[in-house]
VOPAGU-2260 file (C-alpha; in pm, 1 decimal, decimal comma):
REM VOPAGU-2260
SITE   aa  ch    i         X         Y         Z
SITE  UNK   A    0    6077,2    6312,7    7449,6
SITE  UNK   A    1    6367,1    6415,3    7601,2
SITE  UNK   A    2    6411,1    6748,1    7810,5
SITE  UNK   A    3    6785,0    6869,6    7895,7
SITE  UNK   A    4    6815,7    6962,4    8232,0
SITE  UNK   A    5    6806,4    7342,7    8273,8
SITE  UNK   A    6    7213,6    7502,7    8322,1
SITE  UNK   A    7    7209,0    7504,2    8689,3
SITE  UNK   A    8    7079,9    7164,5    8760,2
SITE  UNK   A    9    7392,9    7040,9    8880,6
SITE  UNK   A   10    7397,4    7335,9    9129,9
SITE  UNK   A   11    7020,4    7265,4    9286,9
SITE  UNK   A   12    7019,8    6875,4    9288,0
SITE  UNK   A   13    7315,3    6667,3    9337,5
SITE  UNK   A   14    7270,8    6327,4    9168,7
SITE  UNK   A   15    7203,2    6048,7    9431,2
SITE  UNK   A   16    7444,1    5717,2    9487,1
SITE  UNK   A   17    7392,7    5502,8    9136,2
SITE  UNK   A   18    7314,5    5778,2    8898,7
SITE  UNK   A   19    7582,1    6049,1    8750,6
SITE  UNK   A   20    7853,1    6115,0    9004,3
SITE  UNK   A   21    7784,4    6391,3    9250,1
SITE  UNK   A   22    7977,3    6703,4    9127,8
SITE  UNK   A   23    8348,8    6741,9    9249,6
SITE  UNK   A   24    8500,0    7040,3    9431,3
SITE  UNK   A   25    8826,0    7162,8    9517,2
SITE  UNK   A   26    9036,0    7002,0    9842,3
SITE  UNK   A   27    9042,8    7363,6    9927,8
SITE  UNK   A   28    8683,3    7395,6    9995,2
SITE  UNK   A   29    8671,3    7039,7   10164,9
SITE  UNK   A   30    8977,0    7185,6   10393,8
SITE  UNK   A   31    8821,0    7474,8   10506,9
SITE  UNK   A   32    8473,5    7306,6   10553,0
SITE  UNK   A   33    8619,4    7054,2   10815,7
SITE  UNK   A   34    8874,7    7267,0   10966,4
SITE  UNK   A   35    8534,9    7487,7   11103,2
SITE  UNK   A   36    8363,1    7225,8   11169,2
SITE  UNK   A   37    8660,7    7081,6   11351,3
SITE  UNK   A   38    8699,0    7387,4   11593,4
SITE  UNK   A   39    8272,9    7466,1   11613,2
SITE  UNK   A   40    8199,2    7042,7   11631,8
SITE  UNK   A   41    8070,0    7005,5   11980,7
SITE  UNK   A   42    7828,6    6730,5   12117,1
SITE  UNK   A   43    7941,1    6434,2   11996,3
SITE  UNK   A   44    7891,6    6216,7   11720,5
SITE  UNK   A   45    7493,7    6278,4   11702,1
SITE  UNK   A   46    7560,6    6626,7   11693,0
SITE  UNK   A   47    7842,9    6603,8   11409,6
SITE  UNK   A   48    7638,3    6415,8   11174,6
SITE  UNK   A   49    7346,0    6670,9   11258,4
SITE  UNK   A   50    7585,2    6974,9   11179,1
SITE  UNK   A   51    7711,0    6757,2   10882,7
SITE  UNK   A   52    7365,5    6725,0   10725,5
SITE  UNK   A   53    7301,9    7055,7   10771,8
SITE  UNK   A   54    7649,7    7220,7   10611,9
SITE  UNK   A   55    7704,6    6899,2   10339,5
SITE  UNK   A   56    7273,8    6823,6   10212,5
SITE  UNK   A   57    7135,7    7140,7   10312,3
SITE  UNK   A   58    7311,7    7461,2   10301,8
SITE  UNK   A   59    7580,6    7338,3   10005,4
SITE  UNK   A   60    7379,8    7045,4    9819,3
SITE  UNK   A   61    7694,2    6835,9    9771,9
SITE  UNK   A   62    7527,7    6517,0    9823,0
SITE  UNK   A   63    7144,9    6437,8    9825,3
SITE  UNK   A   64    6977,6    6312,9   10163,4
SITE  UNK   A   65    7005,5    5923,4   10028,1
SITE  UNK   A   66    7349,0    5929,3    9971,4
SITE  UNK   A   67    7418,3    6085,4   10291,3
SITE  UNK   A   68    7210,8    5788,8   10496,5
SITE  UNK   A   69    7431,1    5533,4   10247,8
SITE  UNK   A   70    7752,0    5672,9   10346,4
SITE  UNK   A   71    7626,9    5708,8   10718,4
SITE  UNK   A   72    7488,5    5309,6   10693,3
SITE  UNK   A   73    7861,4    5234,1   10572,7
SITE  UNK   A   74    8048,1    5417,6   10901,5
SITE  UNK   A   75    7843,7    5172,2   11089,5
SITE  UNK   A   76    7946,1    4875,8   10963,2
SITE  UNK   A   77    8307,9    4943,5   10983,2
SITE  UNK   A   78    8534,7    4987,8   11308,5
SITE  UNK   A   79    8618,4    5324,9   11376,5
SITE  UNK   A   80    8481,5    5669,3   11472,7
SITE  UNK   A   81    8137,3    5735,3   11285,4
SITE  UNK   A   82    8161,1    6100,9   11226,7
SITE  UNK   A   83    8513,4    6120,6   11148,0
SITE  UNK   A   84    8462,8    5823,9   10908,5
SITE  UNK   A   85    8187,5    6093,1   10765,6
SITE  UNK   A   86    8402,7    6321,8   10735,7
SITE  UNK   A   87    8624,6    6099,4   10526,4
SITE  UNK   A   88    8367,5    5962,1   10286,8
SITE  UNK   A   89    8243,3    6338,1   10170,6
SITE  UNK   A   90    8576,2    6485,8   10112,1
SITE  UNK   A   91    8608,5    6170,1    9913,3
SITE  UNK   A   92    8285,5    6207,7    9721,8
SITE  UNK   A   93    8370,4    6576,9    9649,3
SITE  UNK   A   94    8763,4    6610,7    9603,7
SITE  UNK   A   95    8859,1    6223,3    9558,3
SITE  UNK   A   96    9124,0    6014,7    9734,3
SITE  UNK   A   97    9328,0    6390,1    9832,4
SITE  UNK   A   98    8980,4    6515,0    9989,4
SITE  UNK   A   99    8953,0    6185,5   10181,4
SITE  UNK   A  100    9266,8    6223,8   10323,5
SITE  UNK   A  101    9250,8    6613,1   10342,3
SITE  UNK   A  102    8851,8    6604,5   10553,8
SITE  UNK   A  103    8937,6    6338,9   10800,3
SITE  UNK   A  104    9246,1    6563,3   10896,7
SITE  UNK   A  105    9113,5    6905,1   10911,0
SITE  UNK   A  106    8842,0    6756,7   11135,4
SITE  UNK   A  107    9101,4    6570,8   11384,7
SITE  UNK   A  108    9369,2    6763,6   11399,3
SITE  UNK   A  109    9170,6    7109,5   11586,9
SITE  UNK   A  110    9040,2    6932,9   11812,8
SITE  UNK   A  111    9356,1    6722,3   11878,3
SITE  UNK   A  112    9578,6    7006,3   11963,0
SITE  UNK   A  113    9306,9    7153,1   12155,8
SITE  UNK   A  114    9289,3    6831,8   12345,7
SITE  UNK   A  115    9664,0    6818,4   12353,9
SITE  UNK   A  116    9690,0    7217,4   12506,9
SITE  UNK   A  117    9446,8    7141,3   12829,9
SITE  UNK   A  118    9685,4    6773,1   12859,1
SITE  UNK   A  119    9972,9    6994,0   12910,9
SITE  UNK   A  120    9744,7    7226,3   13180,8
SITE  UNK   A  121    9614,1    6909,0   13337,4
SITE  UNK   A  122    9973,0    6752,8   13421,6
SITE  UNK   A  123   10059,6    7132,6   13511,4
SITE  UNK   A  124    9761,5    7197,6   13729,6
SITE  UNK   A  125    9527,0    6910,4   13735,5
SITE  UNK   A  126    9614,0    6824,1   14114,0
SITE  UNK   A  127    9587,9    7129,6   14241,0
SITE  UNK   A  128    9281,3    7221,7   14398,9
SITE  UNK   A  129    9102,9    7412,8   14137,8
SITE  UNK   A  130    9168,0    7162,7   13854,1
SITE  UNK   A  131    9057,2    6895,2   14126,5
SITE  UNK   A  132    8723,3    7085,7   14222,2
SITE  UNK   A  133    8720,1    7164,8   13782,6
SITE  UNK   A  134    8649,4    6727,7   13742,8
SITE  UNK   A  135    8457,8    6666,6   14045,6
SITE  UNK   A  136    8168,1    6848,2   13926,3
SITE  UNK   A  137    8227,0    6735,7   13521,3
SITE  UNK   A  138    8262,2    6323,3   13598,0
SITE  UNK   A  139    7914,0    6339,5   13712,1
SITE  UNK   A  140    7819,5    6518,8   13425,5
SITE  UNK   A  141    8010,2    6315,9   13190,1
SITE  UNK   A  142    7859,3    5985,0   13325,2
SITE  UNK   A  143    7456,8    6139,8   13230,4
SITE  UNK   A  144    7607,3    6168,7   12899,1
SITE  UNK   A  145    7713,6    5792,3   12869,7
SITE  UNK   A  146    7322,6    5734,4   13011,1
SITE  UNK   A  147    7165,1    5988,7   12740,1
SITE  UNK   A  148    7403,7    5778,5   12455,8
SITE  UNK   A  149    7261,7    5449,2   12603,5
SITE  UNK   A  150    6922,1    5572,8   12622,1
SITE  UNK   A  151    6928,2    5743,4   12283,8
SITE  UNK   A  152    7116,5    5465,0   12098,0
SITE  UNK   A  153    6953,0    5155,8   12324,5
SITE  UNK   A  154    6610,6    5200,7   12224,8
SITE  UNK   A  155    6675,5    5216,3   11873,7
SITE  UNK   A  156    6905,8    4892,0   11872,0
SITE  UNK   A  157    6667,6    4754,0   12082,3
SITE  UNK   A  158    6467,6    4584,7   11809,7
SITE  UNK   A  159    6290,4    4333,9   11958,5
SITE  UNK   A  160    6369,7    4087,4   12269,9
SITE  UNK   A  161    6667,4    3898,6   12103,0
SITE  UNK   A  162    6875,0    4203,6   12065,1
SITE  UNK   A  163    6750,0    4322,5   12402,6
SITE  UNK   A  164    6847,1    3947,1   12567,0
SITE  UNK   A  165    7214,0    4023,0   12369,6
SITE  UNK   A  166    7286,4    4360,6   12488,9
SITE  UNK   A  167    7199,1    4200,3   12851,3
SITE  UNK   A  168    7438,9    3924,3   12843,1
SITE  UNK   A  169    7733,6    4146,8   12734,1
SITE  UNK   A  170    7645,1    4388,1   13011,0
SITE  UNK   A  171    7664,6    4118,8   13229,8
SITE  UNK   A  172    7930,6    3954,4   13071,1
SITE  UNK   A  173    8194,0    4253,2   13103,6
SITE  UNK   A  174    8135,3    4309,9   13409,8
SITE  UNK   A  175    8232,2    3939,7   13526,8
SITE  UNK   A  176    8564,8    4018,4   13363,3
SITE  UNK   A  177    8530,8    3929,9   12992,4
SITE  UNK   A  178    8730,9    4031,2   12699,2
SITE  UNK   A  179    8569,5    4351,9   12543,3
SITE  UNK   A  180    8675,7    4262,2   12204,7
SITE  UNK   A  181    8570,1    3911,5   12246,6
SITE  UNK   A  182    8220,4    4026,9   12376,8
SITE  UNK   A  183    8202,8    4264,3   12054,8
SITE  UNK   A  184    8295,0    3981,2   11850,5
SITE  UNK   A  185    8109,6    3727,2   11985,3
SITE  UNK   A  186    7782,7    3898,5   12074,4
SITE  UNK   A  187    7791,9    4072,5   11669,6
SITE  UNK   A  188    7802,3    3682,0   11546,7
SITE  UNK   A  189    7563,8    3534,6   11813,8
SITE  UNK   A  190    7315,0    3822,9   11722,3
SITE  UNK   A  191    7349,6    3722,4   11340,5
SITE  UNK   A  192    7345,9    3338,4   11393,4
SITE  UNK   A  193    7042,0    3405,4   11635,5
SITE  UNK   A  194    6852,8    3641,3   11402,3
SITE  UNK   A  195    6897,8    3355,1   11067,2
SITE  UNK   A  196    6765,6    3087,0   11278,0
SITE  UNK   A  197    6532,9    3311,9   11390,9
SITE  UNK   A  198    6381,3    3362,7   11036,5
SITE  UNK   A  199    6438,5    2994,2   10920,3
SITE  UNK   A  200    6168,4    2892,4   11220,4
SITE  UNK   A  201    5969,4    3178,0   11118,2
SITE  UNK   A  202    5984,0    2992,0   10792,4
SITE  UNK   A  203    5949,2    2649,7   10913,2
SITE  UNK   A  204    6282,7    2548,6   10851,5
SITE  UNK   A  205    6399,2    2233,9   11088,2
SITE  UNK   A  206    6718,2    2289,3   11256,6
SITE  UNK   A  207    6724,7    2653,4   11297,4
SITE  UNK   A  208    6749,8    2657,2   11673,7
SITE  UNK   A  209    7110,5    2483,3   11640,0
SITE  UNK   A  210    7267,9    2753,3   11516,0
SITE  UNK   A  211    7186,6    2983,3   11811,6
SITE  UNK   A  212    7409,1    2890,8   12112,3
SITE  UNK   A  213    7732,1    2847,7   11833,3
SITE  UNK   A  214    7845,3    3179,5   11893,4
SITE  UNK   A  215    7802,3    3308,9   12232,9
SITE  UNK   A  216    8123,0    3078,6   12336,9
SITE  UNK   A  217    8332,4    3292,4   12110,9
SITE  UNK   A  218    8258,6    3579,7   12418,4
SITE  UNK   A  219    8395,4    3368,3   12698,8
SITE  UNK   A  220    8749,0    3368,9   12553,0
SITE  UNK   A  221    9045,3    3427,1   12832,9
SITE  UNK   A  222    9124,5    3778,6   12861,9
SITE  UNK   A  223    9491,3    3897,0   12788,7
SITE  UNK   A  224    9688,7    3908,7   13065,1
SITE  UNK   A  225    9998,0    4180,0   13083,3
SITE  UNK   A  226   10201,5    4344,9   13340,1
SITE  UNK   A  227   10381,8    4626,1   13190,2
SITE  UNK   A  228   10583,0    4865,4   13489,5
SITE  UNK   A  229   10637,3    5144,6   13185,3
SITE  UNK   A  230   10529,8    5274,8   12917,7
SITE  UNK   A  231   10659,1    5236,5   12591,3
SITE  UNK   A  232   10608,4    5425,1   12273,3
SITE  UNK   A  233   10571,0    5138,4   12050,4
SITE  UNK   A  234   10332,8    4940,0   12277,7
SITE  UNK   A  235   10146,0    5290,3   12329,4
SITE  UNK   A  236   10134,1    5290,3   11916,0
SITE  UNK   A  237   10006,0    4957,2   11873,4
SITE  UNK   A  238    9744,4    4947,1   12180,9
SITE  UNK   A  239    9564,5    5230,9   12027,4
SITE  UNK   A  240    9626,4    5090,8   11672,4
SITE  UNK   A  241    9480,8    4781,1   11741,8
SITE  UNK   A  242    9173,4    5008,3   11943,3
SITE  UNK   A  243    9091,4    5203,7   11626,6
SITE  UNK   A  244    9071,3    4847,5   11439,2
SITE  UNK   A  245    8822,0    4720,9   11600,1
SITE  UNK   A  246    8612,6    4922,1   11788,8
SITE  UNK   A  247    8246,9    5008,4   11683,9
SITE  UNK   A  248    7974,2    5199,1   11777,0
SITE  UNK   A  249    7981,7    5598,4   11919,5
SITE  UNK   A  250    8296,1    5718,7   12069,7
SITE  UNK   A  251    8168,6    5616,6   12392,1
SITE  UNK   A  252    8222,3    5262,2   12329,8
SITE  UNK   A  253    8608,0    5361,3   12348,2
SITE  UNK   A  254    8529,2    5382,5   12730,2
SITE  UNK   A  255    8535,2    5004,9   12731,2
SITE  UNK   A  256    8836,1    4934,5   12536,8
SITE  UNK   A  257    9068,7    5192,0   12730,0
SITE  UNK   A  258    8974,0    5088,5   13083,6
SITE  UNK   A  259    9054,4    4733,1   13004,5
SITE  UNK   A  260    9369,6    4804,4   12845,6
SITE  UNK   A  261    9543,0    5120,5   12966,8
SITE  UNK   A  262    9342,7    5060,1   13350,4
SITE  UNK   A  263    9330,9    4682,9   13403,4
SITE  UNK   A  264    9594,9    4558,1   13203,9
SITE  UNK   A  265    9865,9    4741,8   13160,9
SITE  UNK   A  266    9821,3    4953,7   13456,9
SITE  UNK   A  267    9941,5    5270,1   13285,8
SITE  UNK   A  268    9638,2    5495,6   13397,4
SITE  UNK   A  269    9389,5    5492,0   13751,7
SITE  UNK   A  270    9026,0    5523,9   13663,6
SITE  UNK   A  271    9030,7    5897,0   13800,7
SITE  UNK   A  272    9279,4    5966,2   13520,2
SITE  UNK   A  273    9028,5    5770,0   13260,6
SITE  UNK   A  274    8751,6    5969,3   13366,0
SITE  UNK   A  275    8959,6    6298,3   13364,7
SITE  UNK   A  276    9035,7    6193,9   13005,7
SITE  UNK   A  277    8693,5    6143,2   12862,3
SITE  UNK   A  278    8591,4    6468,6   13032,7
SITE  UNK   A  279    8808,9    6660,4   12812,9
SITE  UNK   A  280    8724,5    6457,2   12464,1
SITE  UNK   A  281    8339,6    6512,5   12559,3
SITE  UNK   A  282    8402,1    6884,4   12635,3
SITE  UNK   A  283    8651,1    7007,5   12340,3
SITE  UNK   A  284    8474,9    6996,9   11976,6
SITE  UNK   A  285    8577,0    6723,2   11721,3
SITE  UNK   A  286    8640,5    6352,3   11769,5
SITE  UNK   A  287    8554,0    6220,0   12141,6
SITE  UNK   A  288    8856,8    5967,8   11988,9
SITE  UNK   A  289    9106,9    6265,9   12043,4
SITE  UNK   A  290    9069,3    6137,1   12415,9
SITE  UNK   A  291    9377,9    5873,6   12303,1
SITE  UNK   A  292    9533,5    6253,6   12248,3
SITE  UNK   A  293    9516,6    6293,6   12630,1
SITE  UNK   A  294    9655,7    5992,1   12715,5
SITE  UNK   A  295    9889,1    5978,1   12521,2
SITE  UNK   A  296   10031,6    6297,0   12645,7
SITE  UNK   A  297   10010,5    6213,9   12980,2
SITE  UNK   A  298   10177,0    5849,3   12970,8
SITE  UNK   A  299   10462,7    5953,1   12753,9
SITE  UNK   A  300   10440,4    6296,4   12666,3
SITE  UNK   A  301   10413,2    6487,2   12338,0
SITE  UNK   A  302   10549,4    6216,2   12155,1
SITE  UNK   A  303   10321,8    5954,6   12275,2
SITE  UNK   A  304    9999,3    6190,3   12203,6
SITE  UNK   A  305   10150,6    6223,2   11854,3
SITE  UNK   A  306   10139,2    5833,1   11822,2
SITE  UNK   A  307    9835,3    5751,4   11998,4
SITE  UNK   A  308    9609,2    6000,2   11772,2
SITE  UNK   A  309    9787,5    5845,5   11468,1
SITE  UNK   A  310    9747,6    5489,7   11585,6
SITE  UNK   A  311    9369,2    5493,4   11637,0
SITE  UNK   A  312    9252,6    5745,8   11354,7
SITE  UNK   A  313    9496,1    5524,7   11141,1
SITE  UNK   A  314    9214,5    5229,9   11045,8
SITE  UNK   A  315    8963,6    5455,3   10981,0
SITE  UNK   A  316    9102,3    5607,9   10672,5
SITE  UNK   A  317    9197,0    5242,6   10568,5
SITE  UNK   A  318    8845,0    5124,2   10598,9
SITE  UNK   A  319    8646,1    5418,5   10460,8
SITE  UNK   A  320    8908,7    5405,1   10137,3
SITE  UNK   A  321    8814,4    5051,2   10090,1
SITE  UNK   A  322    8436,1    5030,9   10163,3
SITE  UNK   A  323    8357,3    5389,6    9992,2
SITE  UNK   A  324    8281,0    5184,2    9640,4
SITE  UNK   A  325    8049,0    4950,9    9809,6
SITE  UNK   A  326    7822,9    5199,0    9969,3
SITE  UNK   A  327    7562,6    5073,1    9702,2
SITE  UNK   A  328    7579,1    4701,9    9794,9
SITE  UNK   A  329    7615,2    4754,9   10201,4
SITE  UNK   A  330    7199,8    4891,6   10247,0
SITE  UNK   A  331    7034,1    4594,6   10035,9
SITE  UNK   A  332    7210,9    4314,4   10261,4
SITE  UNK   A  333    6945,1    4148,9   10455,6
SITE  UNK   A  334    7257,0    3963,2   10609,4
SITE  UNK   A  335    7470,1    4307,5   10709,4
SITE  UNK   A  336    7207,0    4444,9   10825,0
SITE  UNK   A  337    7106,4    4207,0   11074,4
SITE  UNK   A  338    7517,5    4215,0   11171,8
SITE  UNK   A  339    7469,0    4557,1   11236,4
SITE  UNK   A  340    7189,7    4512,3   11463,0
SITE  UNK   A  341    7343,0    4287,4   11697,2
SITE  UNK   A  342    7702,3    4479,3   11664,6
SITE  UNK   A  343    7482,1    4763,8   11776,5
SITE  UNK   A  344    7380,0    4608,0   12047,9
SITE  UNK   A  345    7695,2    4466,7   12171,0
SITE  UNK   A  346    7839,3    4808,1   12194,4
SITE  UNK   A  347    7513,0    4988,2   12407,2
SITE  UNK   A  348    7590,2    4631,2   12684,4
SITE  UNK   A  349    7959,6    4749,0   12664,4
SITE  UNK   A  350    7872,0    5146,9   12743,7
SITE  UNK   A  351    7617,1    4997,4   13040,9
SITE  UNK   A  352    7882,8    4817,2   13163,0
SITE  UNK   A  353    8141,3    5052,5   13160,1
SITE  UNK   A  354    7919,4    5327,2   13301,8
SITE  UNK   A  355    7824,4    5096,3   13605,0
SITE  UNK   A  356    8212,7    5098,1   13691,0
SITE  UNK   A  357    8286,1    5430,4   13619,5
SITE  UNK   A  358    8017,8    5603,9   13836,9
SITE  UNK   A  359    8176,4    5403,0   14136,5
SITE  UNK   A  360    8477,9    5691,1   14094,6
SITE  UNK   A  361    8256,5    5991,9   13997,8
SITE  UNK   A  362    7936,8    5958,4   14211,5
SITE  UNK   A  363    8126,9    5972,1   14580,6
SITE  UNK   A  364    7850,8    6183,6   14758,2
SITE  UNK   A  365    7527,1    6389,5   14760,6
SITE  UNK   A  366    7681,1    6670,9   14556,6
SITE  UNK   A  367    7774,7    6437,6   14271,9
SITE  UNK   A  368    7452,7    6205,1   14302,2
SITE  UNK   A  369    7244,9    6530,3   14232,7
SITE  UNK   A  370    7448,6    6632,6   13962,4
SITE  UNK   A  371    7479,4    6311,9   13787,5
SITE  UNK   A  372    7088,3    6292,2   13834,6
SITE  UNK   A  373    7038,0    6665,3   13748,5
SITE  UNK   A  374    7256,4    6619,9   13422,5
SITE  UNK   A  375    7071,1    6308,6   13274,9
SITE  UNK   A  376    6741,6    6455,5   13299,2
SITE  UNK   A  377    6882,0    6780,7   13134,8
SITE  UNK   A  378    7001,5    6591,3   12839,5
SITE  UNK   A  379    6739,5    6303,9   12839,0
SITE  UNK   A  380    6404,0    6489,8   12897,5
SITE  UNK   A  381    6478,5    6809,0   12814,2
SITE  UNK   A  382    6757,6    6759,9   12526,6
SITE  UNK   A  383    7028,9    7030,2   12675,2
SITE  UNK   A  384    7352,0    7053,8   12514,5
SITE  UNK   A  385    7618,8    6832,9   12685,6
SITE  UNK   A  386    7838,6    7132,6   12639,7
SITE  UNK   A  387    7680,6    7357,4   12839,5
SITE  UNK   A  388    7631,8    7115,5   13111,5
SITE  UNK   A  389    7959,1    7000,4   13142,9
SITE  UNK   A  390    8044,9    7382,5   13215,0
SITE  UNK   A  391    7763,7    7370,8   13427,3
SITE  UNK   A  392    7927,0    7097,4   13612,9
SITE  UNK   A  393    8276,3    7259,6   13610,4
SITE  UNK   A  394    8103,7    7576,8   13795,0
SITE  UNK   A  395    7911,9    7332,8   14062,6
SITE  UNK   A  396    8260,2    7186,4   14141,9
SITE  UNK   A  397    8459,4    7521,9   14204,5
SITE  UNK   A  398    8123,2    7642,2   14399,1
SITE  UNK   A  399    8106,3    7354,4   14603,4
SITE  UNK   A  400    8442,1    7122,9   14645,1
């Protein structure tokens, strides 16, 4: 016999992904949502998707906890920056195609003119001695960050020894002077071809083992070459376009692809300016990504940070629009999710990598060695806010530069 569900059903229980759409809101609501969130977001991806579950599941019951996990499952299998990409797929799930559009800006665009203000102070100021004493005690901080997301993120992707062998050979891989994207590539096929032979021995298929070394060569391809004197708006544009294409994993992944663009190959920043550039996406709220803000400023002024946070936030509102109606599918795909396993991977031997160059600028004496040491077992053991030591840091620097 059927019951009808009592008036305010709708109200306590949000139907999950595959049942009765979820009930629809107002872009309004969705706006002012994200535009909070936006200015309060800090931390870091973890932390957004935390604050998400808690505002979107728990205090307003838009969506129910599965569909939350599907639409986070989805951000991961796509290029672009996870919680922003989250922020896209609820306003699309509770306003439609406007609340899409409408969440993923409200969340960037606080933090991006935030990011863009303390741009304008750092060309103003950031040489003279205060600003300089300001980043000598955050770097250090910055880098124990980078080692809590690898620990964090590492020992989860680490599934077993032939995802741990992967993320190994990219590490080592990058820092021999391979192409980043190539590596991602490469080591995201490799880890698939490696895991399906893997299960055909496991089944006693013949032949398996051939399909393991097909891939890896796909990593060793000849890195671009380009020597560019000045910077150009367009190329500026389509660097960071072509970034927010095809980068995965957390926002510290974006270490790798700016270093060996903006540092190595077209020469446009030092990796003291990189640094000072992820130390103000990790310490404003939103989008780490709104660190393309900074240098965009900085290489070609207001207009270029106007074009560089368009250019890599661009994709992800492409790619969320497209893979929002196949949510369902993505979660029951033995194949994707062994794809996402060794894309996973990939990016944690990119962020190694990366960190292992980057603490030869930051970690320059004792001060700095016990800071960067101090930091990581803040956030590692003792799970401190990265927000509070980065201030922490700021304060060690003026105390002791």
């Amino acid at each position: 016999m059927h019951n009808p569900p009592a008036p305010d059903a709708s109200e306590d229980q949000t139907p999950q992904q595959g049942d009765a759409p979820p009930q629809k809101g107002t872009v309004g609501e969705v706006a002012a949502l994200f535009t909070r969130l936006g200015i309060t977001a800090f931390g870091g991806p973890a932390a957004h998707i935390a604050m998400f579950h808690d505002e979107i599941v728990k205090r307003r019951q838009w969506i129910t906890d599965q569909h939350f996990l599907d639409m986070l499952g989805a951000t991961n299998l796509i290029p672009g920056p996870n919680s922003t990409e989250m922020t896209m797929h609820i306003g699309y799930v509770r306003a439609g195609w406007r609340g899409l559009i409408v969440g993923g800006v409200c969340f960037i665009l606080p933090a991006a003119l935030i990011v863009l203000a303390l741009a304008v102070l750092y060309v103003e100021y950031g040489a003279t001695p205060t600003g300089t004493a300001l980043l000598y005690g955050i770097k250090p901080v910055i880098l124990a960050v980078i080692a809590q997301a690898i620990y964090n993120l590492g020992t989860k992707a680490a599934k077993n020894a032939r995802l741990l062998a992967l993320g190994a050979a990219v590490f080592a891989l990058y820092l021999l002077g391979v192409n980043e994207i190539a590596l991602l590539f490469g080591g995201a096929l490799t880890g698939l071809l490696i895991e399906l032979g893997w299960r055909r021995m496991q089944s006693g298929a013949a032949g398996a083992a051939g399909l393991i070394p097909l891939a890896l060569p796909l990593s060793l391809l000849a890195q671009e070459t380009v020597t560019a004197a000045s910077v150009t708006l367009s190329q500026l544009f389509l660097t960071f376009l072509k970034i927010g294409s095809v980068i995965y994993g957390s926002g510290y992944v974006l270490l790798a692809f700016l270093r060996s663009d903006f540092v190595d190959r077209l020469g446009w920043l030092t990796d003291q300016q990189l640094l000072d550039a992820v130390a103000i996406g990790q310490f404003t709220p939103g989008p780490v990504f709104t660190t393309a803000t900074f240098i965009g400023y900085i290489t070609a002024g207001v207009g270029g940070a106007i074009l560089a946070t368009i250019g890599i936030f661009l994709p992800g509102f492409i790619f969320v629009a497209l893979t929002n109606p196949l949510i369902p599918r993505i979660r029951k795909s033995p194949t994707l999710s062994a794809l996402l396993d060794s894309v996973n991977m990939a990016a944690i031997g990119l962020m190694a990598a990366v960190g292992v160059e980057l603490a030869r600028a930051a970690v320059i004496d004792p001060v700095t060695v016990a800071l960067a040491i101090a930091a990581a077992v803040a956030l590692i053991r003792f799970r401190v806010n990265s927000t509070w030591l980065i201030v922490a840091g700021a304060l060690v620097g003026l105390l002791a530069y």
